[in-house]
C-alpha positions, 0 to 999 in steps of 0.5 A: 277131309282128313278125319281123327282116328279117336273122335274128340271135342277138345277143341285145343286137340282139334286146333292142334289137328288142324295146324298140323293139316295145314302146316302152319301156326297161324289159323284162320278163325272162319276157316277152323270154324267150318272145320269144327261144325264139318267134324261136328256133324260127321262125328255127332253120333259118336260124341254127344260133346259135339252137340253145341258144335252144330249150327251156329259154331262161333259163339261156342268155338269163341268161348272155348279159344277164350279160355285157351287164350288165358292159359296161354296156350292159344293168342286169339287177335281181336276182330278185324274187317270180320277176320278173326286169327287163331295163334297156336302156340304149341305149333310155334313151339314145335317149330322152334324145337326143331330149329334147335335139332337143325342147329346141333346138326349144323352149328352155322345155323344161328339161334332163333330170336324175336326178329325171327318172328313174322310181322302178322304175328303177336309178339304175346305169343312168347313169354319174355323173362330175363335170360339168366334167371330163366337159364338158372331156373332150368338148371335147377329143375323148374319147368313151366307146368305148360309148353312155353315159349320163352324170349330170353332177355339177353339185355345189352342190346342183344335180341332176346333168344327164342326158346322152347321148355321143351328144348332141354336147357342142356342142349342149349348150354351145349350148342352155345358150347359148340358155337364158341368152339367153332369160333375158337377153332378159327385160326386167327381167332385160336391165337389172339384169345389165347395170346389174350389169356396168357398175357392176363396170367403171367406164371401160369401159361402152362395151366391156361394153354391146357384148360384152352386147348381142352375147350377147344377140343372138348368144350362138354368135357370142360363144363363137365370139370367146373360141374365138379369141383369149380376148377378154371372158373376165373380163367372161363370167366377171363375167357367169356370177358375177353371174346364179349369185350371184343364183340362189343366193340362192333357196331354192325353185328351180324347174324354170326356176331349175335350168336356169340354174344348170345352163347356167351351170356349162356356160358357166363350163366351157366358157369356163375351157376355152377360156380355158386354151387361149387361154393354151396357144395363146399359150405356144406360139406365143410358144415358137415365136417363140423357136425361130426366134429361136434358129434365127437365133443363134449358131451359127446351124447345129443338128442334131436334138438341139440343136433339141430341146434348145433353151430359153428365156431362164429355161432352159426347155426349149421342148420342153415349151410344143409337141409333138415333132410340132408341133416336127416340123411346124414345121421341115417347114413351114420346110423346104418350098420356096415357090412356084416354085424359091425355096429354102425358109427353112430348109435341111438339110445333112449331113456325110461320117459322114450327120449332118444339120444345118439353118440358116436361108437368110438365115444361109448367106453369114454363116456360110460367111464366118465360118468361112472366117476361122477356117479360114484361120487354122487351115490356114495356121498348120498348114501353115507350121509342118507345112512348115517342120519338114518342110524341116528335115528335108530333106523335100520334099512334093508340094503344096509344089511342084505345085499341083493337089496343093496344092489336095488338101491345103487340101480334106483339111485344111479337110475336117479343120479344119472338117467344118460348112464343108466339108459347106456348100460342098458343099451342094445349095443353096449355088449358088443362095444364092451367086448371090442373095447381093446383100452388099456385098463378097459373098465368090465362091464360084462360077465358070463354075458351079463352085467356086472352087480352095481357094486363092482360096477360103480366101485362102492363097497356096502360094508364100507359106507356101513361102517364109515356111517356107524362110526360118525355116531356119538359115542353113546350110541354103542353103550347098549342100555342108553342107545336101547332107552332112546332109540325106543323113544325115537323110533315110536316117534318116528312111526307117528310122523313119518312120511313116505318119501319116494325121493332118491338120495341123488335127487336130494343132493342134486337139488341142495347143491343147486339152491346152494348155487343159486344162494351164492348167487344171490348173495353176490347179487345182493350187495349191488341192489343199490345199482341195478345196472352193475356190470358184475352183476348183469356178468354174472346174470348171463354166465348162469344161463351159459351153465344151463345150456351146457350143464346137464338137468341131472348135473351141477357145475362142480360136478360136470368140472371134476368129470372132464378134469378126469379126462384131460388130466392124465396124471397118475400121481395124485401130486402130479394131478392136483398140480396139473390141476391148478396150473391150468386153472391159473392159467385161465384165471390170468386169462379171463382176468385180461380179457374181462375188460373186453365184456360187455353186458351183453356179450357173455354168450355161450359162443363168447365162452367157447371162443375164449375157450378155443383161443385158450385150448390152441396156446402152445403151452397147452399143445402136450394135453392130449385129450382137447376136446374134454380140456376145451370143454373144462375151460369153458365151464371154469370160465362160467363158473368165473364169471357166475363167481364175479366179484363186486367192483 
């Protein structure tokens, strides 16, 4: 007896031993039986494991086979006339793998099938499953976590294929290859399908002959091209649908017929397979286009929840054509840098409170001289108000008189007015993009490598808002015996109530233009109580929460309008500019007058808006605009503010 090199009590290790000594699939339980209790009592010494293996062996040998059955990695027959039989189904699984080694060797010899399997042996012993599912399952990486012995249901008629997992599904996609090429090369056969397929396809004979000839000489190199790009899928379709339409006609198949029908349910599989990921492939490639298209509009700075909560034009959400890990890989290939010390396309910046947020390079300096225009705005307006209400009470401030603290107050208010802004200034990156920046009029942001004073930065002269404040004054306030008498009555009673108030002048404005807002609102709303179901009003309703999705918190409606109408309107004379300005703003007016018949209460949605939007920006007469992405995004927040500005009736 031939004994194991390594002494073992796996029992499966020992059954496997066994098949392979007798060469054959199927054992005799007695007979392995006596084999054990054999190898028990020479190797006992060496492998205490084999104790319960002494003496009397079925009842143990039974229970550990048992358990190997309901893996499935042994069929075990019950009990008949005293004869027991083991079924190794690795050993039938070794057999057949190399049965698919001899077929790719000689391609004559035909694909293993159920009719194949002897009478004596349990048809359990494969696993059957419908072929195209199994095939697909395969092709995408999901193996059975135990060798298995598949029956692929090829339905039809046709016998199921016997096939190992551990026969790569590769090779079984390339022998069915081979089996139709050998069929193909046929003389007889090489015409009348090709004749068959030309026919089918009038004007494109040329094309036909050269995907057929291809397959014929190179069928991998074929299924390499559709693997691609999906090129010549209806013409092997046209292929696979003519050579089964005219097996199917046959009454008595053959062994040789069987097999073509079989290699053609593999290739269909296989080419719907690659079809359906040639189409993924594309969807995703085309939702990735988007999303950089996206990334370099309005408001062309993002954070994590925006770019995943980016969509499409029908108001997809492009999180559905790709994986948040592919989403992931692709910003991180955005974000890496290039060669050398080049910045990468996509940059990241955070706020003071860690949030993060990315922009495109090329969208830096537009973004940065937007926003300067809005804060300029902002800050000086609060500052002239603040500093005049401060004068009349008699109150002196420090950044009224000294500069340096001046400088202070512009960085607290514009920190304020808008953290975006302030976070880019202060950015990693932001120097070198200032000193690539090439734009005519390019706006300086650096000198003697340091940032320019707040002042210069955002064009607001202390001198100018100090003196524009002192002259809104009443008039007795620069007779000096008057202003001396009631500015000490007031500032003694200042001292008394006076709180300290850590609220920036931004801040203040920010919140009285937002309950403003929303005191129109309520106004307009107001006259329609007595019909809680307007249309106008339910309009209105949804158009204020279009604006808050795409008005910034640190922003208004007013304000995100006046900032891209710099950008669209290029017009340097101020003439020029205002006219542009309300020709456009009638022009979506006229629109949304047309269209407002086609809302509906529920319909006022941002992808609503942006559609409308994209239909508008896309007429000719706006076609010599050239900056369409800031125009795209100004009609859609004049139409918000339409709709939020609804009138009764």
């Amino acid at each position: 007896m031939a004994e194991n090199t390594e002494v073992t009590s796996n029992i499966f290790t020992l059954l496997k031993g066994f098949s392979t000594k007798q060469r054959s699939a199927v054992i005799d339980f007695s007979e392995f039986a006596d084999y054990v209790r054999s190898y028990a009592q020479h190797h006992i010494n060496e492998n205490a494991g084999l104790q319960a293996y002494l003496g009397s062996t079925d009842e143990a040998l039974e229970g550990d086979l048992k358990k190997l059955s309901s893996s499935r990695q042994v069929v075990l027959t019950s009990k008949s006339q005293g004869t027991q039989t083991i079924f190794v189904i690795s050993s039938f699984i070794d057999q057949y793998n190399d049965r698919y080694k001899d077929i790719d060797v000689n391609i004559s010899i035909p694909f293993p099938n159920m009719n194949d399997i002897p009478k004596n042996v349990p048809t359990n012993i494969v696993t059957k499953i419908p072929g195209g599912e199994q095939i697909m399952n395969f092709l995408d990486g999901k193996m059975p976590a135990e060798r298995t012995l598949f029956a692929l249901d090829f339905g039809k008629g046709t016998p199921d294929l016997l096939f190992p997992s551990s026969v790569p599904v590769s090779m079984l996609i390339k022998l069915a290859l081979k089996k139709l090429q050998d069929l193909l090369r046929k003389e007889e056969s090489h015409d009348y399908f090709l004749k068959k397929l030309t026919n089918a396809n009038p004007g494109k004979e040329l094309s036909i002959k050269n995907f057929f000839q291809l397959f014929v000489a190179r069928p991998e190199d074929a299924m390499d091209a559709l693997k691609v790009n999906g090129d010549n899928f209806y013409s092997w379709s046209q292929m696979c649908y003519f050579i089964r339409q005219d097996y199917n006609k046959l009454k008595d198949l053959t062994t040789e017929d069987i097999n073509i029908l079989q290699s053609i349910f593999i290739v269909e599989t296989t080419t719907a397979y690659y079809k359906a990921k040639t189409a993924e492939k594309t969807a995703k490639e085309a939702a990735f286009a988007e999303f950089d298209k996206k990334l370099a509009s309005p408001p062309y700075y993002f954070n994590k929840a925006d770019i995943e909560g980016m969509k499409d034009s029908r108001g997809k959400l492009l999180l559905g054509e790709y994986s948040k890990d592919e989403l992931n890989e692709h910003i991180k290939e955005l974000h890496t840098p290039g060669s050398g010390t080049s910045l990468p396309p996509l940059l990241l910046f955070k706020l003071d409170d860690g949030s993060g947020f990315f922009i495109l390079k090329e969208k830096v300096m537009p973004v940065v001289l937007r926003l300067c225009n809005d804060a300029r705005t902002v800050v000086r307006e609060g500052l002239s108000r603040e500093w005049y209400l401060s004068l009349k009470r008699f109150e002196t401030l420090p950044e009224m008189k000294d500069q340096l603290a001046f400088e202070g107050c512009l960085e607290r208010e514009l920190a304020a007015a808008d953290p975006i802004l302030y976070a880019i200034l202060h950015a990693h990156f932001l120097p070198v993009i200032a000193y690539e920046d090439s734009t005519p009029g390019r706006l300086t942001l650096f000198r003697n490598g340091e940032l320019v004073s707040y002042s210069e930065l955002l064009l607001i002269s202390r001198q100018e808002i100090y003196s524009n404040a002192k002259m809104k004054l009443p008039f007795y306030y620069t007779l000096p015996g008057i202003s001396w008498l009631i500015s000490f009555f007031k500032t003694r009673k200042l001292k008394k109530n006076k709180k300290k108030s850590y609220e920036t002048v931004a801040e203040k404005m920010l919140t009285e233009d937002k309950q403003k807002s929303e005191a129109k609102l309520q106004n307009l709303n107001a006259n329609e109580k007595a019909n809680s179901l307007s249309r106008a009003k339910a309009i209105r309703s949804e158009a204020a929460n279009v604006e808050n999705e795409i008005v910034p918190e640190n922003s208004t409606l007013d304000r995100e309008l006046e900032g891209y109408l710099s950008e669209w309107n290029d017009r340097l004379d101020k003439d020029a500019f205002e006219n542009l300005r309300e020709d456009i703003n009638s022009l979506i007016r006229d629109y949304v007058r047309k269209t407002l018949r086609t809302f509906k209460n529920d319909n006022v949605s941002l992808e609503r808006i942006q559609s409308l939007a994209k239909s508008l920006e896309e007429t000719p007469s706006l076609m010599k605009i050239k900056n369409h992405p800031a125009l795209c995004r100004y009609i859609e927040l004049y139409i918000v503010k339409l709709l939020k500005n609804l009138p009764s009736g």
